[in-house]
N, C-alpha and C positions, 0 to 999 in steps of 0.2 A: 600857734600850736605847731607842736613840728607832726608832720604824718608821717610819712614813709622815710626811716633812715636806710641808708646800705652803707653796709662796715665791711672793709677787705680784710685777710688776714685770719679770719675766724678759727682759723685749723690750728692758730698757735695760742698761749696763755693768757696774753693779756688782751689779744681781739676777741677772744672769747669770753673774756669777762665783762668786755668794752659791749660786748652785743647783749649776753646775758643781762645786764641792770637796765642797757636799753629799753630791756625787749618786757623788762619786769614794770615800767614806768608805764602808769595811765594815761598820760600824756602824749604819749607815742602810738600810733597806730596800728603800723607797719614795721619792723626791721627784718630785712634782708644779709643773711649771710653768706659771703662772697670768697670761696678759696679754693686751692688743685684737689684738695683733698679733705671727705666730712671731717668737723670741730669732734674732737675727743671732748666727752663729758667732763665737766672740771669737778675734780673730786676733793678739792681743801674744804674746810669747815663741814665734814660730813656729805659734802655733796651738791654743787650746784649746778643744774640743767642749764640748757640755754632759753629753755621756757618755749615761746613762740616764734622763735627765731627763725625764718624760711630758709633751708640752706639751698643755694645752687652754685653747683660746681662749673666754676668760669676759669679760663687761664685770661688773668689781665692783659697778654700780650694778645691776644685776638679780641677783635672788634663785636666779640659777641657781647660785653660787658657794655655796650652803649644797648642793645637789645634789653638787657636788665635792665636799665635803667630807664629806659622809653615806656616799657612795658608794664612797669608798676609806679610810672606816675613819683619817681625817687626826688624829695626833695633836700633831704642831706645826706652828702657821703661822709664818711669818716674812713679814709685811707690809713690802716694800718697794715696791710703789709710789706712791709721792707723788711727782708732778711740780712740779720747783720753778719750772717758765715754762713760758707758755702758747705752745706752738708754732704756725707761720703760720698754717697752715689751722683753727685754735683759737682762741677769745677766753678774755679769764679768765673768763667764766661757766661756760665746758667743763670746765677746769683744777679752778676750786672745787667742783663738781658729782665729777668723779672722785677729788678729793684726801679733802673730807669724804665727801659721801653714798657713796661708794665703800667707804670706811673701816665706816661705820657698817650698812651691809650685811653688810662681810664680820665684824664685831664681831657682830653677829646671829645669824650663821650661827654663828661658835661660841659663843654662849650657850646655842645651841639643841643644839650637839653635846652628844653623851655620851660620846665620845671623845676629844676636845680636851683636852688637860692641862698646854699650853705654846703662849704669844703674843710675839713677838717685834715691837716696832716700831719702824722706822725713822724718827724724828724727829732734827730739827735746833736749834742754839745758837742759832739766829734768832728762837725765841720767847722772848730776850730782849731781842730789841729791839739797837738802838744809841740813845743818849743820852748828852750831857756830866752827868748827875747818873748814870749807871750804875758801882757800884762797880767798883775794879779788875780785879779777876780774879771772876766769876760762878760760886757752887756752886750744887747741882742745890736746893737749899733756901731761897734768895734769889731773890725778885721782880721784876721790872722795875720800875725808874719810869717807864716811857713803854713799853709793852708795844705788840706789834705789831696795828697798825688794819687792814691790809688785806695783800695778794696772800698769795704761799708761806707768809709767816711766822703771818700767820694764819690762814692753813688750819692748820698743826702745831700751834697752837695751841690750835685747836676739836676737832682728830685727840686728842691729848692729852687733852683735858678725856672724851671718849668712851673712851678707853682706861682714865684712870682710873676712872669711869663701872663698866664692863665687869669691872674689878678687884674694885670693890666686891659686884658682881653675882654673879660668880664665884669667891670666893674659894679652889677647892679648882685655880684654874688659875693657876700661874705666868707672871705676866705682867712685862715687860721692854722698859722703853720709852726708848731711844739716842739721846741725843743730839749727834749729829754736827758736827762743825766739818765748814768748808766742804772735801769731799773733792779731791784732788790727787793725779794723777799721769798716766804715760801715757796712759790709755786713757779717763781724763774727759775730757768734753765738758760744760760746764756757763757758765750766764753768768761766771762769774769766772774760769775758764781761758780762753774765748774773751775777756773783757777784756784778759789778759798777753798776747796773740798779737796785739792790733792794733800800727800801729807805733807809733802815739801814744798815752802813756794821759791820758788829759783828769783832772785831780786839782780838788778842793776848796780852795781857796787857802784858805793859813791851817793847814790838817787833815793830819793827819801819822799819820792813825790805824795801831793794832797786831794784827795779822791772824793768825789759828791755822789751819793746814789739817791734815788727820789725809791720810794715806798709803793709796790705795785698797786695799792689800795689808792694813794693819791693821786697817779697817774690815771687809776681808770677815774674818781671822781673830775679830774680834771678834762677829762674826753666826754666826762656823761655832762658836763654843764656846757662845753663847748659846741657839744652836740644838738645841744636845746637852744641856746640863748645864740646872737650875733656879738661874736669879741676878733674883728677880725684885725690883723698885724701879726707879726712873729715873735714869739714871748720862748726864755727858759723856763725849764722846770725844773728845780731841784729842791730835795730838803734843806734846811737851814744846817749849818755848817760843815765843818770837813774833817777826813782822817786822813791821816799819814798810811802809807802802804805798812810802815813799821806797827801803826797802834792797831791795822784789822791784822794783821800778822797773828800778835798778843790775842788779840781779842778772842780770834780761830783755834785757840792753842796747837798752831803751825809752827812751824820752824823754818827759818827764812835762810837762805841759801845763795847770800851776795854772789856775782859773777861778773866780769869783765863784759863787757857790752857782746862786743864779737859773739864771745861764747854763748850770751843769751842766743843773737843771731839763730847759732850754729843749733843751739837745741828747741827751737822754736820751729826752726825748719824739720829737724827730725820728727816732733813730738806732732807738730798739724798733720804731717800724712797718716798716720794714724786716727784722726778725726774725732781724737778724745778731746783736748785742751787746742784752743787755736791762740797760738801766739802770733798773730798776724803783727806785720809791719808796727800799724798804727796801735795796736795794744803794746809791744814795745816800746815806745813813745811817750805813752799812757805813764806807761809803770817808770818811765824815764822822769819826764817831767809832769805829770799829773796834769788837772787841769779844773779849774771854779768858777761858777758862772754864777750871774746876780738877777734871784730871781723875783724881784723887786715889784717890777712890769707887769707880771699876771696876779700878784699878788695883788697888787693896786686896782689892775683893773677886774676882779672879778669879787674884791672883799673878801678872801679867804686864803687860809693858812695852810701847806700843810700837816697833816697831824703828826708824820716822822721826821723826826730830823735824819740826818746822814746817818748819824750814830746810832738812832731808832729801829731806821729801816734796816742796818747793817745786824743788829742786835735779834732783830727778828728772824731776819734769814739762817745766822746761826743756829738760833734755837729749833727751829724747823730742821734742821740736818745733823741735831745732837751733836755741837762744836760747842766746847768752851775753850776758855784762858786753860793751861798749862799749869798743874799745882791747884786749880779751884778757882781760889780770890782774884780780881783780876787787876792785874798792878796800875 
């Protein structure tokens, strides 16, 4: 039985959703919710509470987060927060300061536990990179050729390396480290769902790249079984197949706005200090050469499918933000 979980991140969508069904499971105890700032009520489907969820307000970078966890006896974490951008009032020195050293704090605190016996982490497909030498579809056992140098992708990439790190350290703790395609659906707010919502989407002339999102419903069921059961190794998570930047284009009834690479450059830079659309480096890249990863490996090892595909999740999202095809029918 698991007793006391503690989930970081809470203050954002899908940690709060991740604690919410936790917190709703008879199974479970205890969950503790861990973030700078109180979880906003989540209000999709009429309204979901976080129920019994303990919130305490901890910054990961201080060593008070080993005190949570001493103090209620915490036997699974599930580390979700990593911020994938650096919000207005934040530069990316804040972002990487809370991504790693955050991470590697709360890593600390349970090495130091005696009670910790399950680690859950939220990592993304991003640390491999986008490249024209990256093979087709990425299993969780295959390298990048051009691995990521800097922002989000790199911090998960150094989170990673301290997780496995922590594994080796630990051995009698089950540890489990997800890699997420980029999540979709209502209640995300993230740079690539605010990129489908402008009117115009500015494209990579030339680039036609092929895109995976996993379905926010699937990503929390896949944390609330993670959460409970021992599956420890590093596994993807994506829906089953992929779109072209051109077919969510159509699908958004957007109008896409091929550009010379540079020129993306040029207006990616103007458009993030503004702090609406972040076209950072590695979304660039993204939208350059796409990226697909086989999620074979957790499928296999937990028995379960899940319910959206790429196209699903992607279908979902629009409909939540009143997007259709262009004309109606959608070609």
């Amino acid at each position: 039985m698991t007793h006391t979980v503690l989930v970081t991140g809470v203050s954002r969508h899908i940690g709060a959703r991740v604690a919410s069904v936790l917190a709703a499971d008879p199974d479970v105890s205890r969950v503790i919710g861990v973030d700078t700032v109180p979880p906003p009520s989540l209000t999709r489907d009429g309204g979901i509470s976080l129920g019994r969820t303990e919130f305490v307000r901890v910054d990961l970078r201080s060593p008070d987060i080993a005190q949570v966890i001493a103090a209620a006896d915490v036997d699974t974490v599930v580390h979700m927060s990593l911020v994938s951008a650096p919000s207005r009032g934040t530069g990316r020195a804040a972002m990487k300061e809370h991504n790693v050293i955050g991470t590697m704090q709360l890593l600390g605190a349970c090495q130091r536990s005696a009670t910790v016996r399950r680690v859950v982490v939220r990592s993304t497909t991003a640390v491999y990179g986008s490249s024209p030498r990256d093979p087709a579809v990425f299993t969780e056992d295959l390298e990048p050729h051009d691995g990521p140098s800097h922002g989000y992708a790199k911090d998960a990439a150094e989170v990673e390396g301290y997780v496995r790190g922590f594994a080796r350290r630990r051995p009698d703790v089950s540890v489990s480290l997800l890699r997420f395609a980029n999540f979709m659906g209502p209640g995300v707010d993230s740079p690539l769902t605010r990129y489908f919502t402008q009117p115009v989407l500015p494209t990579v002339f030339g680039f036609d790249p092929r895109l995976q999102f996993v379905h926010e419903d699937d990503a929390v069921e896949v944390l609330r079984r993670m959460a409970k059961e021992d599956h420890p190794g590093t596994y993807n998570v994506a829906g089953a197949g992929v779109l072209l930047l051109s077919q969510c284009a159509r699908r958004a009834g957007r109008l896409s706005l091929p550009l010379l690479s540079p020129a993306v450059q040029l207006l990616g830079a103007m458009v993030r200090r503004t702090g609406l659309v972040d076209y950072s480096p590695e979304q660039l890249r993204l939208m350059s050469h796409g990226r697909v990863v086989d999620s074979g490996a957790l499928e296999s090892e937990l028995g379960w499918k899940p319910k959206f595909s790429t196209g699903a999740a992607f279908d979902d999202f629009l409909r939540s933000h009143g997007l259709r095809p262009l004309g109606g029918a959608r070609q």
